[in-house]
VEXMARZA-183158 format. One record per residue (C-alpha): residue in one letter; x, y, z. Coordinates in steps of 0.05 Angstrom, whole numbers, padded with zeros to 5 digits, always signed. Layout:
VEXMARZA-183158
aXYZ/...
//
This chain:
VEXMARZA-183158
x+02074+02188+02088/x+02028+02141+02051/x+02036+02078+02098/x+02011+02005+02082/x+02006+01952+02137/x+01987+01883+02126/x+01971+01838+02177/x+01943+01768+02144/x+01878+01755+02191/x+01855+01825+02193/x+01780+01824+02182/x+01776+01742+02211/x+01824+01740+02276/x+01814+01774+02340/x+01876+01768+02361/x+01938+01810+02384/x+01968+01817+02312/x+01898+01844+02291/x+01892+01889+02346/x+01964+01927+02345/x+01958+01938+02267/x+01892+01971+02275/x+01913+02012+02340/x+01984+02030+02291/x+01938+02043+02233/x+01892+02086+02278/x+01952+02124+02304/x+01993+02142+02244/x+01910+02170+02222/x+01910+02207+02270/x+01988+02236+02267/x+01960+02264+02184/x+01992+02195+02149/x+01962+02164+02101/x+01944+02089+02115/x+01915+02037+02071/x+01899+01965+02108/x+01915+01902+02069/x+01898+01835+02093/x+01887+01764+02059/x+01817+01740+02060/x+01768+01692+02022/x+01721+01723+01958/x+01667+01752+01983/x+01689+01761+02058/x+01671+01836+02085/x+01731+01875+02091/x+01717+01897+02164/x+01772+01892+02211/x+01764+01853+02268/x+01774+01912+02309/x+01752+01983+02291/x+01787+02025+02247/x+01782+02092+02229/x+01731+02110+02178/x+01773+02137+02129/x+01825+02080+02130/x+01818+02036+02060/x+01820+01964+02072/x+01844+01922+02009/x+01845+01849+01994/x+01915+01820+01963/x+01872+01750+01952/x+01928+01709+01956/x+01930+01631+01936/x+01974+01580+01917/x+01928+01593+01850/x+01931+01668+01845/x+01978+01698+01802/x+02034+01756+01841/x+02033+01798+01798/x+01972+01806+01807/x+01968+01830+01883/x+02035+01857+01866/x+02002+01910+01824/x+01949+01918+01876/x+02000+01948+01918/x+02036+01990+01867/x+01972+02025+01855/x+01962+02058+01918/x+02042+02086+01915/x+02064+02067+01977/x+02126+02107+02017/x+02128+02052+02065/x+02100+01981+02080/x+02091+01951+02139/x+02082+01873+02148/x+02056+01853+02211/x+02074+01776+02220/x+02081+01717+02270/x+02093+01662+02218/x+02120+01647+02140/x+02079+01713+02116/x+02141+01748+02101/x+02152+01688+02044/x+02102+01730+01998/x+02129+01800+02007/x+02196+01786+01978/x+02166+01764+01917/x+02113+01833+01921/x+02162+01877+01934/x+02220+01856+01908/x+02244+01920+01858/x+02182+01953+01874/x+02229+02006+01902/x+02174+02009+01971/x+02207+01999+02035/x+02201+01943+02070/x+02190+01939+02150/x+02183+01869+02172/x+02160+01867+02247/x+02156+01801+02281/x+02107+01782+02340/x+02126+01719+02368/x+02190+01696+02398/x+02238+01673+02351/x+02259+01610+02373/x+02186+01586+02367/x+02190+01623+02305/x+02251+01578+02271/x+02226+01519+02302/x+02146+01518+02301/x+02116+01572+02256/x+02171+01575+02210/x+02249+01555+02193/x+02313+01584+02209/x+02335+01591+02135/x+02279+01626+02097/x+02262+01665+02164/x+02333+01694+02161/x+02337+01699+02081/x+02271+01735+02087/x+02295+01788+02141/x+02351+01798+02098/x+02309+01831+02048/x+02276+01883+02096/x+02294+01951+02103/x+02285+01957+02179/x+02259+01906+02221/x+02219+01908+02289/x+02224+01863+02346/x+02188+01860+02414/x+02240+01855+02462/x+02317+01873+02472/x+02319+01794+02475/x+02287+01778+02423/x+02324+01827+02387/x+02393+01805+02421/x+02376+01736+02384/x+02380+01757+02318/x+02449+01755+02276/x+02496+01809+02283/x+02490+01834+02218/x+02412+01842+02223/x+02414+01869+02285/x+02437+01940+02255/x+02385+01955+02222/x+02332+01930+02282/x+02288+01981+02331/x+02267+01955+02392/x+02183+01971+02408/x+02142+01945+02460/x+02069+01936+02456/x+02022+01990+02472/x+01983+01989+02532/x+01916+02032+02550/x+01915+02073+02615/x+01906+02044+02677/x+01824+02045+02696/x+01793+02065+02761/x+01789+02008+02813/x+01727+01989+02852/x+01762+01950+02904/x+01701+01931+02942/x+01709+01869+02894/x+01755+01847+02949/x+01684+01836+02991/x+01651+01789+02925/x+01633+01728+02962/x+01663+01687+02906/x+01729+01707+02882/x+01753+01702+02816/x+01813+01666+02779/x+01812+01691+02709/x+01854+01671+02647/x+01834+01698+02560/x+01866+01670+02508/x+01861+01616+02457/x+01844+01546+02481/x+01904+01520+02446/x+01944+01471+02494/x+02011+01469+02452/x+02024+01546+02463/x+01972+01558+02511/x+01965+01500+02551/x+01916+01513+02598/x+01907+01441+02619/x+01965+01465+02668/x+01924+01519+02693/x+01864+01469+02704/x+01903+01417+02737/x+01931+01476+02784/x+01879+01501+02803/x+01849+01424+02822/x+01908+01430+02870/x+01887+01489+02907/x+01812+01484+02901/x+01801+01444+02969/x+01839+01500+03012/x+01803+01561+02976/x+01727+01537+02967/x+01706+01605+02950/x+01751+01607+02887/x+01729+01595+02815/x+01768+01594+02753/x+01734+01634+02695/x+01772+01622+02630/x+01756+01672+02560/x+01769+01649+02492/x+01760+01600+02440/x+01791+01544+02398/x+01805+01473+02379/x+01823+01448+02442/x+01759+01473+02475/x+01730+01400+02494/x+01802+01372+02521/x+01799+01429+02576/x+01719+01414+02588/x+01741+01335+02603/x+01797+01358+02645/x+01748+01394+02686/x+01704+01340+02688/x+01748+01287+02705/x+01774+01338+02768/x+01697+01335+02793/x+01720+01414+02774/x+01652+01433+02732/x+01614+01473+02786/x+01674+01513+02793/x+01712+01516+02723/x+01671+01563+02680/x+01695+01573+02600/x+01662+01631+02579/x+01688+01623+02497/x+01698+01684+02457/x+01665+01745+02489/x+01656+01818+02466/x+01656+01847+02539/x+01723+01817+02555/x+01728+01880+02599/x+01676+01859+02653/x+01716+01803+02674/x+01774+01839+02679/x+01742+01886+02724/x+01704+01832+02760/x+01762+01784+02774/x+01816+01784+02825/x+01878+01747+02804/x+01904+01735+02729/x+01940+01685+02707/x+01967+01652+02631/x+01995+01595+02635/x+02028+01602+02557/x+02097+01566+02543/x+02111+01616+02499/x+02089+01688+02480/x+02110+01745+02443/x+02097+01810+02491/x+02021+01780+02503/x+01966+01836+02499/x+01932+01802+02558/x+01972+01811+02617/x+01975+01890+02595/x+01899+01885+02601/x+01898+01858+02671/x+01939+01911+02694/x+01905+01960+02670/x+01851+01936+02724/x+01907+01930+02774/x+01903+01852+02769/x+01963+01814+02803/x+01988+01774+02746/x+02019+01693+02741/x+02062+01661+02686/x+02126+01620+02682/x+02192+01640+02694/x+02213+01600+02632/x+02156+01642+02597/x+02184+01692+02543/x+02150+01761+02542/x+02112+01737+02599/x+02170+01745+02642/x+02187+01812+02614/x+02120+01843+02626/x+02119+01805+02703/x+02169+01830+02749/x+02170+01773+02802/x+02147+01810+02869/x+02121+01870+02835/x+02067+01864+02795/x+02053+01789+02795/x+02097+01720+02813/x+02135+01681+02763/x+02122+01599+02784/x+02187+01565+02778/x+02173+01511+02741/x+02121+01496+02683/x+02087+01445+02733/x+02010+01433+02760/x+02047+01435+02830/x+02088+01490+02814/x+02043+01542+02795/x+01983+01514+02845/x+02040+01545+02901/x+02044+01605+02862/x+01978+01626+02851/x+01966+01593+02931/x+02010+01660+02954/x+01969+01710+02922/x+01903+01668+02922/x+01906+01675+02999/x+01938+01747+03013/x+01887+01797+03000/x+01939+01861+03018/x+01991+01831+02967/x+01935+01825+02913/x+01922+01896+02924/x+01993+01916+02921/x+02017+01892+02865/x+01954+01902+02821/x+01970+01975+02836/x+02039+01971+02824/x+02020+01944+02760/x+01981+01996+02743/x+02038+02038+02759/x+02089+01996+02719/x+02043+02010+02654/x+02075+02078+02640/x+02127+02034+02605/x+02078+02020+02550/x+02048+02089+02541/x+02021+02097+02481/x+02033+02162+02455/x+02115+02156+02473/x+02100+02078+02436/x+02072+02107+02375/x+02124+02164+02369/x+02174+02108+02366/x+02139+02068+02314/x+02129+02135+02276/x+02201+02151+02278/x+02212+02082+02258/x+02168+02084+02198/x+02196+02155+02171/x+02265+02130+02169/x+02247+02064+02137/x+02204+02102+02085/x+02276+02156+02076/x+02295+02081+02031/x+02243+02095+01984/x+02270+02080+01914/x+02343+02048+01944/x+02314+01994+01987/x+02345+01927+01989/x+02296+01890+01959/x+02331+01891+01890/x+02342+01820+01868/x+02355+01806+01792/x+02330+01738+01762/x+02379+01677+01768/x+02407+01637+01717/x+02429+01567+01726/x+02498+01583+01738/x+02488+01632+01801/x+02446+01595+01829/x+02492+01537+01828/x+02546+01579+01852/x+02498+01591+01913/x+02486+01522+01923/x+02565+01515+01922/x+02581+01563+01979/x+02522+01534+02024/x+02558+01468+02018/x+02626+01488+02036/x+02600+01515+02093/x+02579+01450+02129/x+02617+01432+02177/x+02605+01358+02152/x+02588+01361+02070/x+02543+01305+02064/x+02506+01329+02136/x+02451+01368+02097/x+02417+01427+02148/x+02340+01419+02151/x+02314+01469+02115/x+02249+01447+02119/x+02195+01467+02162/x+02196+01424+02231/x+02134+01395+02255/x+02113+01365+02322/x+02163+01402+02360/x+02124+01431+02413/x+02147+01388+02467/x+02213+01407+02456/x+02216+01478+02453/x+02227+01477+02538/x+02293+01441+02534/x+02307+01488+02460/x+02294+01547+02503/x+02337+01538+02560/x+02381+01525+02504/x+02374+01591+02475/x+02384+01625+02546/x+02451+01605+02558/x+02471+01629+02487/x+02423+01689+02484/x+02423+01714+02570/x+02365+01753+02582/x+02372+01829+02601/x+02354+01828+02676/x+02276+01865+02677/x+02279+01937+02708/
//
């Protein structure tokens, strides 16, 4: 199979979309497919991807711009005569493939990486989100839940594929003995998604009753300052170190002794895979999707019951002061990794990919210009289904609702129950 992926930020973003198209790309290299990269980046950028590929993987610029003519990149994928392509997305990207691929005849595989809710609330919209996933051949999702929360009718044609994790590393657990222990968080510094100035505020709480505790946070972004002024205004600066973006990410993991992210929302976060790989005991939120997949509560970390500074100071209080139960679950989460193994991940995805690429030439993509007259029809049919005609639906995207996803997500639970975690 000749196999495209795109994934937007490829050669400018570290981050966990980046990392699983490269580790896919790498893969299906290694398997004897054929894989061209493409990504979107600025004239003149090097196309390097942000994490290493292999040498013999192509990496090609579709230059796309409000200003930039489809056809253009379009023909830019025709050339390379794709059996399959793979878009890698966790917002409105999949808006430009239906108008490069439509009656190409190339597959289409759309897999998503964030949770949907935050995806048709946030990062994108409901209606084009659907409309778009309508077009794709197959499509992937993270989770059974995430899957379960899809329509009925695109949930035939969905696969279900978690994200790789690397084997568990040997332990030196005489970091028990450090005389300075270590809380340790990576990830953006972005306080809508990430919002560590929970995290800070928690750990104020419980600073007093462990004095040989420090909080080490890795990563970078706009918020950066807000969390340094936090610190400082908790009298916090001796003992709240942020590192920013670091290339040896894997020294603190090996150096710390309790993980914790703090997200409101995730997709299946990279992150807590990498703390377990260093048997790390790992915190998050109940209320936390993918986080509260990857954490079973008593095994391999503790799920706070409430997205609270008090809340999830008591949490990370258990662990913070029982050095046998840090121990025991960082090795059962070690243990618990063999549900991400890679080789039995990538056969899926390579399954996956071979039967989306059997729709080569009969995909459905295949949409014929409108005249005035369908497209009024459409309009027609969309308002006889309102409930209320002159109630128009939003289908715009909605901004500044961060601070409502909690109350939209509880929302989504009782319609979409979560399957219990084995």
């Amino acid at each position: 199979m000749h196999i495209g992926i795109l994934v937007w930020g490829l050669c400018a973003n570290k981050g966990g979309t980046e990392r699983i198209a490269v580790a896919l790309a790498n893969a299906m290299r290694e398997r004897g497919h054929t894989i061209t990269l493409f990504c979107q980046a600025s004239p003149g950028t090097p196309l390097i991807p942000a994490f290493p590929a292999s040498s013999d993987i192509p990496v090609v610029n579709l230059a796309l711009s409000d200003g930039v003519s489809v056809q253009q990149a379009r023909q830019t994928i025709l050339d390379r005569d794709l059996d399959v392509f793979c878009v890698i997305y966790a917002s409105d990207l999949l808006l430009w493939m239906m108008a490069l691929l439509n009656n190409s005849g190339i597959p289409l595989l759309a897999s998503e990486h964030h949770y949907p809710l935050m995806m048709d609330t946030v990062y994108w919209n409901r209606y084009e989100r659907l409309a778009c996933l309508t077009g794709a051949d197959s499509i992937h999702m993270l989770s059974e839940h995430f899957a379960h929360m899809l329509p009925p009718f695109l949930k035939t044609r969905t696969t279900v594929i978690a994200n790789p994790a690397e084997p568990p590393v040997p332990v030196d657990w005489e970091r028990e003995k450090a005389p300075r222990k270590r809380l340790l968080s990576v990830g953006r510094l972005n306080e809508e998604a990430k919002q560590y100035s929970l995290l800070i505020q928690a750990f104020a709480l419980v600073a007093r009753k462990f004095p040989d505790w420090d909080l080490h946070i890795c990563g970078e972004g706009h918020d950066e300052e807000l969390y340094r002024q936090l610190a400082a205004s908790l009298d916090l600066i001796p003992r709240i170190f942020l590192h920013g973006r670091t290339e040896d990410v894997e020294s603190f993991y090996a150096s710390a002794h309790l993980f914790c992210l703090s997200s409101r929302f995730e997709g299946y976060p990279l992150v807590i895979l990498e703390a377990q790989r260093h048997a790390l005991p790992v915190v998050g939120f109940v209320d936390c999707p993918g986080v509260n997949e990857i954490i079973a509560h008593g095994k391999n970390g503790l799920l706070a019951p409430a997205m609270t500074p008090q809340a999830l100071a008591a949490t990370l209080g258990v662990l913070m002061s029982q050095q046998a139960a840090r121990r025991s679950m960082g090795e059962k989460g070690q243990d618990m990794l063999c549900r991400y193994e890679k080789t039995a991940i990538f056969d899926q995805w390579e399954m996956l990919l071979e039967k989306t690429a059997h729709m080569k030439n009969r995909t459905r993509l295949r949409i014929g210009p409108y005249d005035e007259e369908t497209l009024s029809q459409n309009a027609l049919a969309e308002i006889l289904h309102r409930d209320i005609p002159p109630h128009r639906p939003d289908y715009l995207r909605t901004e500044g609702k961060i601070n409502e996803l909690s109350s939209l997500y509880a929302e989504s639970l009782r319609l979409h129950p979560q399957p219990a975690t084995k």
